[in-house]
C-alpha positions as a LaTeX table, in Angstrom:
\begin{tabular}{lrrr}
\hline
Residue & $x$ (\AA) & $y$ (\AA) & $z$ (\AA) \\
\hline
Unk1 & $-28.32$ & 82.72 & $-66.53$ \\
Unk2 & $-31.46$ & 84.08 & $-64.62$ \\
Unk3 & $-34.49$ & 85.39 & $-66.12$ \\
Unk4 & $-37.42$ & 86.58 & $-64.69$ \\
Unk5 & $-41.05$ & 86.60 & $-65.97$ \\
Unk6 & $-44.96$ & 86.56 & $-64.62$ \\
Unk7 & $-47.39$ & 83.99 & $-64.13$ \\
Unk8 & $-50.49$ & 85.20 & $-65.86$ \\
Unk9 & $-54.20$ & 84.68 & $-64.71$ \\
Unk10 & $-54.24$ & 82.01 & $-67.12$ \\
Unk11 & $-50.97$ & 80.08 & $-65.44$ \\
Unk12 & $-49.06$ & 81.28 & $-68.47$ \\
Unk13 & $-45.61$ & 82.42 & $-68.41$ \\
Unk14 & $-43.39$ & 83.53 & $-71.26$ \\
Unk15 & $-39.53$ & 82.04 & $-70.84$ \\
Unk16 & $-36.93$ & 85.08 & $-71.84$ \\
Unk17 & $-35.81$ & 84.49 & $-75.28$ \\
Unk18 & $-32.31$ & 84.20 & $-74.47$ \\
Unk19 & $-33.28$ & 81.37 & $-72.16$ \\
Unk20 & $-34.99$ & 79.67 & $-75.11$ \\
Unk21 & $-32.30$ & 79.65 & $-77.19$ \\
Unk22 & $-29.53$ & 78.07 & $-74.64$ \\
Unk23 & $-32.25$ & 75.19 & $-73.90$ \\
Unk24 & $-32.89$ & 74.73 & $-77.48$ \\
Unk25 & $-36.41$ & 75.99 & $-77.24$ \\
Unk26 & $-38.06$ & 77.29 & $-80.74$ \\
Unk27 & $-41.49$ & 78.93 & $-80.93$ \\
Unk28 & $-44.61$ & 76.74 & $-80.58$ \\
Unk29 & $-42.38$ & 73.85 & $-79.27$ \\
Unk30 & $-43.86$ & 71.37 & $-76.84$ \\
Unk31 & $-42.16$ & 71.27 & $-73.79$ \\
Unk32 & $-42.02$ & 69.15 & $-70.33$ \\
Unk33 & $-42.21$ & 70.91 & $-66.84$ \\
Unk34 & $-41.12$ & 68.77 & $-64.01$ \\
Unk35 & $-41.49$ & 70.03 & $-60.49$ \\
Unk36 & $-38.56$ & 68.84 & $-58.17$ \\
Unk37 & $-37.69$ & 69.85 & $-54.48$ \\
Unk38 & $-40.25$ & 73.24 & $-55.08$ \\
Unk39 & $-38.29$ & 74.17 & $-58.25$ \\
Unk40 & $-39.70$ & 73.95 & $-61.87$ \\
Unk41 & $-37.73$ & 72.70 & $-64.66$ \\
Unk42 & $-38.71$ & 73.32 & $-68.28$ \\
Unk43 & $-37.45$ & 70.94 & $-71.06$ \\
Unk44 & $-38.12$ & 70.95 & $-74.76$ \\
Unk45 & $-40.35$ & 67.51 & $-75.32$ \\
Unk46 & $-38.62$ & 64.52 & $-77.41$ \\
Unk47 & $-40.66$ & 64.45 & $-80.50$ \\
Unk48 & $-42.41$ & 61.20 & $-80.86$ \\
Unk49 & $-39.81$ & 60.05 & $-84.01$ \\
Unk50 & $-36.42$ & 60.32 & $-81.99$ \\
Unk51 & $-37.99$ & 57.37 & $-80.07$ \\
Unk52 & $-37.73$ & 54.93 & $-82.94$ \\
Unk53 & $-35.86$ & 51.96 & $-82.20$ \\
Unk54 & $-35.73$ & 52.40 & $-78.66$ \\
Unk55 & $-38.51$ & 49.49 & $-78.19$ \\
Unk56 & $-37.14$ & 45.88 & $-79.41$ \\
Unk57 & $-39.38$ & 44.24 & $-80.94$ \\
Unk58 & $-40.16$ & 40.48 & $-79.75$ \\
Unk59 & $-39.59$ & 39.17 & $-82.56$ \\
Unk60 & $-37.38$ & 39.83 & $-85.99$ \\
Unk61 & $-38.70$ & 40.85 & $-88.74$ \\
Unk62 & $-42.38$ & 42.00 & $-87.58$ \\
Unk63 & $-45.11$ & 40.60 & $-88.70$ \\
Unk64 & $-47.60$ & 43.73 & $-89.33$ \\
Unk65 & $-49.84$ & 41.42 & $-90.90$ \\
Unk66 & $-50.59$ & 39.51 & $-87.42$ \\
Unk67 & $-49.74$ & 42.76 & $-85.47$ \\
Unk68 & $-52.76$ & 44.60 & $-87.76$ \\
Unk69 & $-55.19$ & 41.37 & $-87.30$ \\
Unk70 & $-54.55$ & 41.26 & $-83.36$ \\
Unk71 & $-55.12$ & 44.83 & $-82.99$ \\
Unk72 & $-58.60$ & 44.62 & $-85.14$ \\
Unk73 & $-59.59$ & 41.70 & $-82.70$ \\
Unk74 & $-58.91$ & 43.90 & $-80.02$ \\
Unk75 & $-61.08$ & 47.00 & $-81.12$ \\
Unk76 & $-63.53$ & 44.53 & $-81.94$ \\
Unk77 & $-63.58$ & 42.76 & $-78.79$ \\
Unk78 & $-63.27$ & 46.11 & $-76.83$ \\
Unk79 & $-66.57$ & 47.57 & $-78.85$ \\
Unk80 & $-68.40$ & 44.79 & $-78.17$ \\
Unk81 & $-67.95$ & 45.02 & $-74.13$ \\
Unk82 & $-68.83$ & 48.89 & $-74.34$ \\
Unk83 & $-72.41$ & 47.61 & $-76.39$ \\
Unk84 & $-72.93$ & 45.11 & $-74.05$ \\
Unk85 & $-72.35$ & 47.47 & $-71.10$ \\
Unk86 & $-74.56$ & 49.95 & $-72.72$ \\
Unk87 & $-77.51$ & 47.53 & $-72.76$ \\
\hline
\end{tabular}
């Protein structure tokens, strides 16, 4: 299927709503534009929760006590470089 739209001043284009719905496209979806080989091709985005569980963890069962501990150690390391920078 072809469809045919304009690019606005804005770099805005609207995709033909039959398009949309063969791609799976709804209304204020995000989606991903890859340019390959000077053509465009438009996507719908993954949302962020279809990811889960495609990351294995190092170790079984997580410990989000630790995980939550390291990651306040790194803020608080990471703030105090930006103060001392600042100085």
């Amino acid at each position: 299927m072809i469809g045919y739209s304009t690019v606005t001043q804005k770099g805005q284009v609207t995709i033909p709503v039959a398009i949309r719905r063969l791609a799976g496209i709804d209304t204020r979806q995000q989606v991903m534009i890859a340019f390959d080989q000077n053509s465009v091709k438009i996507t719908p985005a993954k949302d962020v929760s279809s990811l889960r569980g495609s990351i294995k963890p190092r170790s079984r069962p997580e410990n989000f006590k630790k995980m939550r501990q390291e990651f306040i150690h790194y803020l608080s390391e990471r703030s105090s470089s930006k103060h001392s920078r600042n100085d």
